[in-house]
PDB file as gemmi writes it, atoms N, CA and C in Angstrom:
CRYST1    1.000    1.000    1.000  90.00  90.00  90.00 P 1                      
ATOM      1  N   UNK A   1      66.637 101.921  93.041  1.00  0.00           N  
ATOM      2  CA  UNK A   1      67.784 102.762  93.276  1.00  0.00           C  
ATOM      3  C   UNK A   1      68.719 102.129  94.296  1.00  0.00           C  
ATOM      4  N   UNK A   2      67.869 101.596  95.196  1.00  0.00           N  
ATOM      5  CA  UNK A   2      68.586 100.789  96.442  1.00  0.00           C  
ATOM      6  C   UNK A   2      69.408  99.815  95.508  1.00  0.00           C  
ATOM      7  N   UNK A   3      69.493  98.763  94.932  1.00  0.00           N  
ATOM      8  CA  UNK A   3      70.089  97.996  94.286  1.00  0.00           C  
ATOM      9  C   UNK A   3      71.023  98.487  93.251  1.00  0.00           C  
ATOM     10  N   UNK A   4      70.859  99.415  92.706  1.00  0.00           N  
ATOM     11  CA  UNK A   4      71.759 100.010  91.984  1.00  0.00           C  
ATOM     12  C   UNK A   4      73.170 100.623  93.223  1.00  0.00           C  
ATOM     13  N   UNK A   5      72.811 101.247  93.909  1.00  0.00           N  
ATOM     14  CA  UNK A   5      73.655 101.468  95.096  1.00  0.00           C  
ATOM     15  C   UNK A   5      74.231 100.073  95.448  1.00  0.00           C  
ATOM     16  N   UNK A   6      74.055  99.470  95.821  1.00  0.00           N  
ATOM     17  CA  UNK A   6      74.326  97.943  96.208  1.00  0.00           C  
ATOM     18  C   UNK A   6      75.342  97.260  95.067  1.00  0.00           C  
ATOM     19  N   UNK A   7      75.360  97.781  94.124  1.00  0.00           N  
ATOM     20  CA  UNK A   7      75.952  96.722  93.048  1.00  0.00           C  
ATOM     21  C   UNK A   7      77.257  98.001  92.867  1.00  0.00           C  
ATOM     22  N   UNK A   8      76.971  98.727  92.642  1.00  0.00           N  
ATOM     23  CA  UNK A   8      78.152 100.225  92.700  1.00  0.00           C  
ATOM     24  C   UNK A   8      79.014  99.808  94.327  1.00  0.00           C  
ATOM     25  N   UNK A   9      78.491  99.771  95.253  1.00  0.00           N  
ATOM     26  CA  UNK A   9      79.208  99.348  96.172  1.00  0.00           C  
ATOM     27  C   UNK A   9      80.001  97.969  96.289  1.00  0.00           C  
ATOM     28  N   UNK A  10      79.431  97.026  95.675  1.00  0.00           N  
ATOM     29  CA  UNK A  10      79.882  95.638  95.476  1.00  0.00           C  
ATOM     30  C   UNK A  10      81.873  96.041  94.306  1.00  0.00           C  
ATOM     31  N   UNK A  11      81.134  96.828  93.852  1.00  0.00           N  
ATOM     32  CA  UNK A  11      82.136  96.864  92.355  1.00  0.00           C  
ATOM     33  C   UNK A  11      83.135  97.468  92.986  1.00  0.00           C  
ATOM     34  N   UNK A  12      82.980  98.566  94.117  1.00  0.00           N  
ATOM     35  CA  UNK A  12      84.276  99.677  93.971  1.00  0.00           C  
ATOM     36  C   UNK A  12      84.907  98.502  95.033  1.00  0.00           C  
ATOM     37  N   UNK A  13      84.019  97.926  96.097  1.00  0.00           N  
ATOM     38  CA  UNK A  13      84.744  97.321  96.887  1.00  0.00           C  
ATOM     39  C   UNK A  13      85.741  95.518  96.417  1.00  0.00           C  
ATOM     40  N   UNK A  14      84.918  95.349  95.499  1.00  0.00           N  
ATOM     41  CA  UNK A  14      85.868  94.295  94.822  1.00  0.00           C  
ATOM     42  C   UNK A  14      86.957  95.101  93.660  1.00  0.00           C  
ATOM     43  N   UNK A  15      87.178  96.246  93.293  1.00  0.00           N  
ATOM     44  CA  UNK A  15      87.896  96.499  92.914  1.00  0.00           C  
ATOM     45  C   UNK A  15      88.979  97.168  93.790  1.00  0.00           C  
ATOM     46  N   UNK A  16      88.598  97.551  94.783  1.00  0.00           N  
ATOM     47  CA  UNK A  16      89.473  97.507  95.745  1.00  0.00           C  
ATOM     48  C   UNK A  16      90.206  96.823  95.959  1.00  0.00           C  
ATOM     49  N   UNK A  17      89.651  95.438  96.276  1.00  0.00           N  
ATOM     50  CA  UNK A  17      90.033  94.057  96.966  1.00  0.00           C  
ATOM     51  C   UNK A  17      91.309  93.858  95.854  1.00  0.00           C  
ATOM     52  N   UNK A  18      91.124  93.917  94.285  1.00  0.00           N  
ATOM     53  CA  UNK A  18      92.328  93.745  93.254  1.00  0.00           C  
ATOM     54  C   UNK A  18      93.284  94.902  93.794  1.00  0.00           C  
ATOM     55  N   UNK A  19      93.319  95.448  93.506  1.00  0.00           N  
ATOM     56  CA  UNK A  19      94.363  97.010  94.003  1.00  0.00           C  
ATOM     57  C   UNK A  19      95.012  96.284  95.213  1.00  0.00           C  
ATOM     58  N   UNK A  20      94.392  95.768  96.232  1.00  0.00           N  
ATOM     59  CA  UNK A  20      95.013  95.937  97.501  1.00  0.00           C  
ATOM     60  C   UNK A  20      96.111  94.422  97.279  1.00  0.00           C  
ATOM     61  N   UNK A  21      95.296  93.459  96.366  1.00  0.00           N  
ATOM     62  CA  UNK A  21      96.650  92.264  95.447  1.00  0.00           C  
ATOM     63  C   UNK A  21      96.974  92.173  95.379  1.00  0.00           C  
ATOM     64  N   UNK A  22      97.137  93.603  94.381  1.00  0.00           N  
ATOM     65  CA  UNK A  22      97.885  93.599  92.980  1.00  0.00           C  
ATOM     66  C   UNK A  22      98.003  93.252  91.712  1.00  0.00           C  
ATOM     67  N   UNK A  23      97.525  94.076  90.618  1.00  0.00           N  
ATOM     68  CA  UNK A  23      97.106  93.856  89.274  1.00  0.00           C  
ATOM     69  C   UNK A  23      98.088  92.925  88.576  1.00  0.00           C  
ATOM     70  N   UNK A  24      99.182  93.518  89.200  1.00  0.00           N  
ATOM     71  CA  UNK A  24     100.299  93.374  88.109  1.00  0.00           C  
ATOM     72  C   UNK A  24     100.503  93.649  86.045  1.00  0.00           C  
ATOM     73  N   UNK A  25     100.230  94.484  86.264  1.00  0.00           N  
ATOM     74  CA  UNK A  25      99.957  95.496  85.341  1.00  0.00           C  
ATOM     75  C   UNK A  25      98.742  95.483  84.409  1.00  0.00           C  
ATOM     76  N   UNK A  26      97.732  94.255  85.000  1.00  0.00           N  
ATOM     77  CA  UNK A  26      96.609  94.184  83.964  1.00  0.00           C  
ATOM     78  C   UNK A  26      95.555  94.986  85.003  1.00  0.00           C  
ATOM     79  N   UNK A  27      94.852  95.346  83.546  1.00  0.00           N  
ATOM     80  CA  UNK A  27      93.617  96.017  83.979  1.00  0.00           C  
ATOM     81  C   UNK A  27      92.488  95.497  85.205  1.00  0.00           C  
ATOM     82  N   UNK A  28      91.719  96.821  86.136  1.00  0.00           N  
ATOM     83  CA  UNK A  28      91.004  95.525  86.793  1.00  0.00           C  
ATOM     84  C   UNK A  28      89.633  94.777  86.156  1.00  0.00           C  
ATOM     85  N   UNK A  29      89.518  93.762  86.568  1.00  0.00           N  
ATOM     86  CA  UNK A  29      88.831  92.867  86.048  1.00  0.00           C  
ATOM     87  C   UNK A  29      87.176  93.131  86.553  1.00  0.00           C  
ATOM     88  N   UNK A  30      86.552  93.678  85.987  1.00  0.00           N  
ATOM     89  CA  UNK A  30      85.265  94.242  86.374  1.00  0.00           C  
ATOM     90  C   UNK A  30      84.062  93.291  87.011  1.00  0.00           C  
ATOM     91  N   UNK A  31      84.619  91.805  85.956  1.00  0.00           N  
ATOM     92  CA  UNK A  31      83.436  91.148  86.181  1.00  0.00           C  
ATOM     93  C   UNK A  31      83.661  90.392  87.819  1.00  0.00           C  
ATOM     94  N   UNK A  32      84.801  90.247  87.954  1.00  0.00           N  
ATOM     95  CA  UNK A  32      85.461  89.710  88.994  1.00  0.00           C  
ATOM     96  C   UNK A  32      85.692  90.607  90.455  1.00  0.00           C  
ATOM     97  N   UNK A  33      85.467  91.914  89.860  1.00  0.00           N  
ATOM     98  CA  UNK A  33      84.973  92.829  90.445  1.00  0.00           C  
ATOM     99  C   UNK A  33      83.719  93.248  91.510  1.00  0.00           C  
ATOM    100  N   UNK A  34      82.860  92.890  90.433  1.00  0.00           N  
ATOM    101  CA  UNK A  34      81.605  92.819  90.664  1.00  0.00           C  
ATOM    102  C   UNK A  34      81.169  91.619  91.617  1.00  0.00           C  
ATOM    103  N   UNK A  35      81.599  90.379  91.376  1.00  0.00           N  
ATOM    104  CA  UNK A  35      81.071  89.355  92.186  1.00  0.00           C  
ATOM    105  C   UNK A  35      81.716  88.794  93.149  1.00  0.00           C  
ATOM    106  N   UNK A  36      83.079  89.638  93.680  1.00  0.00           N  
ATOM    107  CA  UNK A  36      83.900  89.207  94.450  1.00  0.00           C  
ATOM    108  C   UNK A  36      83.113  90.518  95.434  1.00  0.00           C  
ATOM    109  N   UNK A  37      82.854  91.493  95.379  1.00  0.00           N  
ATOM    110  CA  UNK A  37      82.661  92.552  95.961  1.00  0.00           C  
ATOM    111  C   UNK A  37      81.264  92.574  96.617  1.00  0.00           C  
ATOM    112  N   UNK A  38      80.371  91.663  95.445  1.00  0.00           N  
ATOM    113  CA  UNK A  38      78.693  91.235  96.337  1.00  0.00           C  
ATOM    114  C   UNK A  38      78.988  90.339  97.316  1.00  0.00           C  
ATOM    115  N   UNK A  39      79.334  89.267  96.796  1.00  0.00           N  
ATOM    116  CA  UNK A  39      80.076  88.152  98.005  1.00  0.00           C  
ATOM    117  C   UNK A  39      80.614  88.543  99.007  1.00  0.00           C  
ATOM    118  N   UNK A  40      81.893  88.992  99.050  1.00  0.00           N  
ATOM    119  CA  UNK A  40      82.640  89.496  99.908  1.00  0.00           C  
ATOM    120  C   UNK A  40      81.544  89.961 101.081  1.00  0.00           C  
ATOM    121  N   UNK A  41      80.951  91.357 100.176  1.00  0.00           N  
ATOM    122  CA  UNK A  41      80.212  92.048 101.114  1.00  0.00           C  
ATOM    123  C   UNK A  41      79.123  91.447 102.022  1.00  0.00           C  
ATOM    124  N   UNK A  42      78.339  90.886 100.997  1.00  0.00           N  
ATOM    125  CA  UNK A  42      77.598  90.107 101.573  1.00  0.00           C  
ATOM    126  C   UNK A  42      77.640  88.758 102.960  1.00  0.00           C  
ATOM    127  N   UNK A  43      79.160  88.415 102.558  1.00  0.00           N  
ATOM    128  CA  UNK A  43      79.080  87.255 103.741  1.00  0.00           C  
ATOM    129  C   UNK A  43      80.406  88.441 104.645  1.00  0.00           C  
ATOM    130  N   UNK A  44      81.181  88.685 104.100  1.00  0.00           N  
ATOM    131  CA  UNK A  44      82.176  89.668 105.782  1.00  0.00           C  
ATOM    132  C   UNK A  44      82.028  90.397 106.053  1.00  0.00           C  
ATOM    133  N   UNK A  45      81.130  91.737 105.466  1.00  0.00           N  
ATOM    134  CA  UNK A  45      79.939  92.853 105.636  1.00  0.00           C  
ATOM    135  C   UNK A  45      79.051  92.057 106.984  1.00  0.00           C  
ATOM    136  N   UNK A  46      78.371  91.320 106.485  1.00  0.00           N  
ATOM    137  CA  UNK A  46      77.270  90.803 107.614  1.00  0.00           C  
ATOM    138  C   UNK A  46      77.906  90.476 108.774  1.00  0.00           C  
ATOM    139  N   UNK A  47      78.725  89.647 108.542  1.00  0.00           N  
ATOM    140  CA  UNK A  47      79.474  88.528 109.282  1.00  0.00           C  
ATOM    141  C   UNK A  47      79.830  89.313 110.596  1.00  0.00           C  
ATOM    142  N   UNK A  48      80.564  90.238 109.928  1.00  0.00           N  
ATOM    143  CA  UNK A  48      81.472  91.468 110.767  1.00  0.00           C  
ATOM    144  C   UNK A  48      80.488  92.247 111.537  1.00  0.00           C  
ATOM    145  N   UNK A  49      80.199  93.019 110.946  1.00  0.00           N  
ATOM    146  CA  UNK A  49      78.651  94.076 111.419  1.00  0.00           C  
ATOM    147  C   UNK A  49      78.096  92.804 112.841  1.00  0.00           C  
ATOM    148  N   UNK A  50      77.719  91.513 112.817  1.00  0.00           N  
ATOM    149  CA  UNK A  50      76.841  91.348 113.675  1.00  0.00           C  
ATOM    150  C   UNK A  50      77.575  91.022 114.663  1.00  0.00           C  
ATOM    151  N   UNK A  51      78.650  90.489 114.271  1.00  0.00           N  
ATOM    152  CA  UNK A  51      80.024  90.092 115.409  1.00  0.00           C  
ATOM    153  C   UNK A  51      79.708  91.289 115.981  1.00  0.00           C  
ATOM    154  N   UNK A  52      79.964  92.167 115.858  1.00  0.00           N  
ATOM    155  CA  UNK A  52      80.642  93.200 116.486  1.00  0.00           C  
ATOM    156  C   UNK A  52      78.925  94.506 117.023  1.00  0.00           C  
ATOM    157  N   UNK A  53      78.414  93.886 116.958  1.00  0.00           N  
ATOM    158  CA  UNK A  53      76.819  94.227 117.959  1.00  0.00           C  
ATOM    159  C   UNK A  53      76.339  95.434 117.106  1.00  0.00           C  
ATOM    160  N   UNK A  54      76.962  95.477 115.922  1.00  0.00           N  
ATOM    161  CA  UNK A  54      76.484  96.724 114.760  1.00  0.00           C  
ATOM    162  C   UNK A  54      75.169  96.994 114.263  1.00  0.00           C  
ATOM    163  N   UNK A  55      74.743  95.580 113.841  1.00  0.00           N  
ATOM    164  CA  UNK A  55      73.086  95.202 113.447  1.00  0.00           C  
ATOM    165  C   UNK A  55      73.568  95.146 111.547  1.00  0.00           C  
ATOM    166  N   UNK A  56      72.806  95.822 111.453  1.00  0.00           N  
ATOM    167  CA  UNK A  56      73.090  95.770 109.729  1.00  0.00           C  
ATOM    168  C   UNK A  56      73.292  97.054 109.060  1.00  0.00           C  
ATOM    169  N   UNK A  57      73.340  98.111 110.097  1.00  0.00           N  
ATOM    170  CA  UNK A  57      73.022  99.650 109.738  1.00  0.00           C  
ATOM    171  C   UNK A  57      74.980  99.280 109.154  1.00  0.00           C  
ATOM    172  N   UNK A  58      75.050 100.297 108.500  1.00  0.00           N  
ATOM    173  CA  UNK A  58      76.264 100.497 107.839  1.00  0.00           C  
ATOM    174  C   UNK A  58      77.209 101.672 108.787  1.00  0.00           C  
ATOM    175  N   UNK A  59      78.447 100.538 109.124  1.00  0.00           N  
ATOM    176  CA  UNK A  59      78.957 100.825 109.863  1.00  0.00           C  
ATOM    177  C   UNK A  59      80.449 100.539 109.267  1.00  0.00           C  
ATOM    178  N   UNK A  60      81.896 101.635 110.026  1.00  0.00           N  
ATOM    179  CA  UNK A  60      82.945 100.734 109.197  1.00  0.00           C  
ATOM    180  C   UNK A  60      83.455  99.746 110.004  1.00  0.00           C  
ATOM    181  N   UNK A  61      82.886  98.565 110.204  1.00  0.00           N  
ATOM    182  CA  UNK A  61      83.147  97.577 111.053  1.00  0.00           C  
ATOM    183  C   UNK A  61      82.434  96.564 109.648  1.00  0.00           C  
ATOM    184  N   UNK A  62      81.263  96.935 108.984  1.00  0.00           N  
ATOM    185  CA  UNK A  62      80.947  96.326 108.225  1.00  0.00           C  
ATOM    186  C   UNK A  62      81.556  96.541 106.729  1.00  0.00           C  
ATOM    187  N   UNK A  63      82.413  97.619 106.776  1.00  0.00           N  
ATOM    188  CA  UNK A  63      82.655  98.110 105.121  1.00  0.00           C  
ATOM    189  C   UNK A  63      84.082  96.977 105.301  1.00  0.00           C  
ATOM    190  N   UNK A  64      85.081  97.269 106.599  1.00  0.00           N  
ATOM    191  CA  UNK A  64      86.325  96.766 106.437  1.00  0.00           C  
ATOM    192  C   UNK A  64      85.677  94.611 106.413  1.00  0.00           C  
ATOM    193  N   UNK A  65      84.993  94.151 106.826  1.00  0.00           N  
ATOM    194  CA  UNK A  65      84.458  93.220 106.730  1.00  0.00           C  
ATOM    195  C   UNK A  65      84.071  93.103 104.993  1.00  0.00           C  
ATOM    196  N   UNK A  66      83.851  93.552 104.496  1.00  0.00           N  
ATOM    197  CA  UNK A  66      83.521  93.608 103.193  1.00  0.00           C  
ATOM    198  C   UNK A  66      84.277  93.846 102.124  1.00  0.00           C  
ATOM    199  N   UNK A  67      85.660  94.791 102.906  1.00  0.00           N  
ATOM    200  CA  UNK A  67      86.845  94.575 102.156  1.00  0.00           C  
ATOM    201  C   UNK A  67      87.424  93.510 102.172  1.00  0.00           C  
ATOM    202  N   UNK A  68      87.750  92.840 103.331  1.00  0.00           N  
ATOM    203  CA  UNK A  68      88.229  91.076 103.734  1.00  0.00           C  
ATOM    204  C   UNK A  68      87.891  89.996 102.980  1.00  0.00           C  
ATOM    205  N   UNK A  69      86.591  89.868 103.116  1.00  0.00           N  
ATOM    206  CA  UNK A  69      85.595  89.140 102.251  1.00  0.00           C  
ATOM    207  C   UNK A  69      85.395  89.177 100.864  1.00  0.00           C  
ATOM    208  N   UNK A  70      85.970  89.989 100.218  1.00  0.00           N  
ATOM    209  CA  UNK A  70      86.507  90.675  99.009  1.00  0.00           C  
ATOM    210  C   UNK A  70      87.679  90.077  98.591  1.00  0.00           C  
ATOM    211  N   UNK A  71      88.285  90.202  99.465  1.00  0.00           N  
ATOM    212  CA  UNK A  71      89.809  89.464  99.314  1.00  0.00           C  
ATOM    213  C   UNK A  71      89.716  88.129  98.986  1.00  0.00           C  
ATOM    214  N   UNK A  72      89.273  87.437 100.007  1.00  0.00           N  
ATOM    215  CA  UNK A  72      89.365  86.616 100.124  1.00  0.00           C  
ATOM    216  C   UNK A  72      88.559  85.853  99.112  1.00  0.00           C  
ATOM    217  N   UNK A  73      87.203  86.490  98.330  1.00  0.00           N  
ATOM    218  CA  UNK A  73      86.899  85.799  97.680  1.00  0.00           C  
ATOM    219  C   UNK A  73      87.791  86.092  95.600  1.00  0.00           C  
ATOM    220  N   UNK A  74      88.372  87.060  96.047  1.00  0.00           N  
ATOM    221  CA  UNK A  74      89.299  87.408  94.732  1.00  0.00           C  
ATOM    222  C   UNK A  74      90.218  86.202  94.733  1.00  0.00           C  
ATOM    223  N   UNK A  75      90.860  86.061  95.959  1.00  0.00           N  
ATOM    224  CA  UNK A  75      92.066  84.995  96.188  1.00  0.00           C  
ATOM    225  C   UNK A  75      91.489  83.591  95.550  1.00  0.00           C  
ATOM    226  N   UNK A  76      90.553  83.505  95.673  1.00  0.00           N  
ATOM    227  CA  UNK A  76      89.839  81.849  95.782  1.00  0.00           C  
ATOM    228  C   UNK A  76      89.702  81.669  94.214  1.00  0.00           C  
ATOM    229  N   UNK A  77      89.270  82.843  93.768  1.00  0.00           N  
ATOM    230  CA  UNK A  77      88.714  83.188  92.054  1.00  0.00           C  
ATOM    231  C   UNK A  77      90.160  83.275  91.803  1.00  0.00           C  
ATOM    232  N   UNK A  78      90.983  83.505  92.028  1.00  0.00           N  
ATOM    233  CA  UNK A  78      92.332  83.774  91.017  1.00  0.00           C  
ATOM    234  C   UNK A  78      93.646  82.028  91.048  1.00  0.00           C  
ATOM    235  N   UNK A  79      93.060  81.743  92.446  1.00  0.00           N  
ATOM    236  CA  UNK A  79      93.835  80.328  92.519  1.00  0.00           C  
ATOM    237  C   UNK A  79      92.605  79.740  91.613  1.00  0.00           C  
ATOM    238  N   UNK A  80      91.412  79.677  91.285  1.00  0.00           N  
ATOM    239  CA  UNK A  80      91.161  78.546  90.726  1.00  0.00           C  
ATOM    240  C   UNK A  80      90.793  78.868  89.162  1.00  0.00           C  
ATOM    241  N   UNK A  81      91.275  79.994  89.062  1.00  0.00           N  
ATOM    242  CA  UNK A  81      91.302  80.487  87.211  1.00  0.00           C  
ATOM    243  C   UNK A  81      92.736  80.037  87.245  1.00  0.00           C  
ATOM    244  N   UNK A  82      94.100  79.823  87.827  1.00  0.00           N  
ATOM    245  CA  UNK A  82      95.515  79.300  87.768  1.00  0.00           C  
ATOM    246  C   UNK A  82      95.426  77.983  87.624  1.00  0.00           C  
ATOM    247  N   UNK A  83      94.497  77.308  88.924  1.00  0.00           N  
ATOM    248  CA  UNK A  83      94.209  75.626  88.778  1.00  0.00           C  
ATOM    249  C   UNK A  83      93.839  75.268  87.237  1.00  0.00           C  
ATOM    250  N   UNK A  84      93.220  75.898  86.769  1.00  0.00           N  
ATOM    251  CA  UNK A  84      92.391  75.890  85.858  1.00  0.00           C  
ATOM    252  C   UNK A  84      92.962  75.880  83.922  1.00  0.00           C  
ATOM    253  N   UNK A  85      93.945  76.694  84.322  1.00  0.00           N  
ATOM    254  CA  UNK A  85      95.052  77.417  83.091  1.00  0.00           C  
ATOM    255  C   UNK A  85      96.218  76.234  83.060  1.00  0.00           C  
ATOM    256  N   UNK A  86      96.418  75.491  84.636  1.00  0.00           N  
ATOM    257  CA  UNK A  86      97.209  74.635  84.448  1.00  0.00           C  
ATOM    258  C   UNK A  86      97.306  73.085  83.696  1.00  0.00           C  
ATOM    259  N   UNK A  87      96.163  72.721  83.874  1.00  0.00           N  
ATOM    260  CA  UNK A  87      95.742  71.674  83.494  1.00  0.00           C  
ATOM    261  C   UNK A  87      95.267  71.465  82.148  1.00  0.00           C  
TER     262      UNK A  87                                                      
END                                                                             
């Protein structure tokens, strides 16, 4: 159940991470969703949370860390699906 929670959280928060983008009128991208949102969470969730003397308990020091990390890993996935389209 724990993991099912975990992957529902990964998803809304990488679909977040698109929204906060911008779609530009396409749908969001679920799969990109999904693994921008484990990532994310996983490395600016942690990252954040321990910076900031949180531990690992869920805190929003660790959710906004997990939105960032989200971003940032959407950004990286969308420049290199462009690199990619170009060539």
């Amino acid at each position: 159940m724990l993991l099912l929670g975990i992957i529902l959280f990964g998803m809304l928060i990488g679909a977040a991470a698109q929204l906060i983008l911008g779609r530009h009128g396409r749908p969001v991208d679920w799969t990109m969703a999904i693994v921008a949102g484990l990532i994310g969470s996983f490395v600016g969730g942690l990252l954040i949370s321990l910076l900031s003397g949180d531990g690992i308990a869920l805190h929003a020091s660790g959710i906004i860390g997990s939105l960032i990390g989200a971003i940032l890993v959407t950004l990286a996935w969308t420049a290199l699906r462009n690199r990619d389209a170009r060539s």
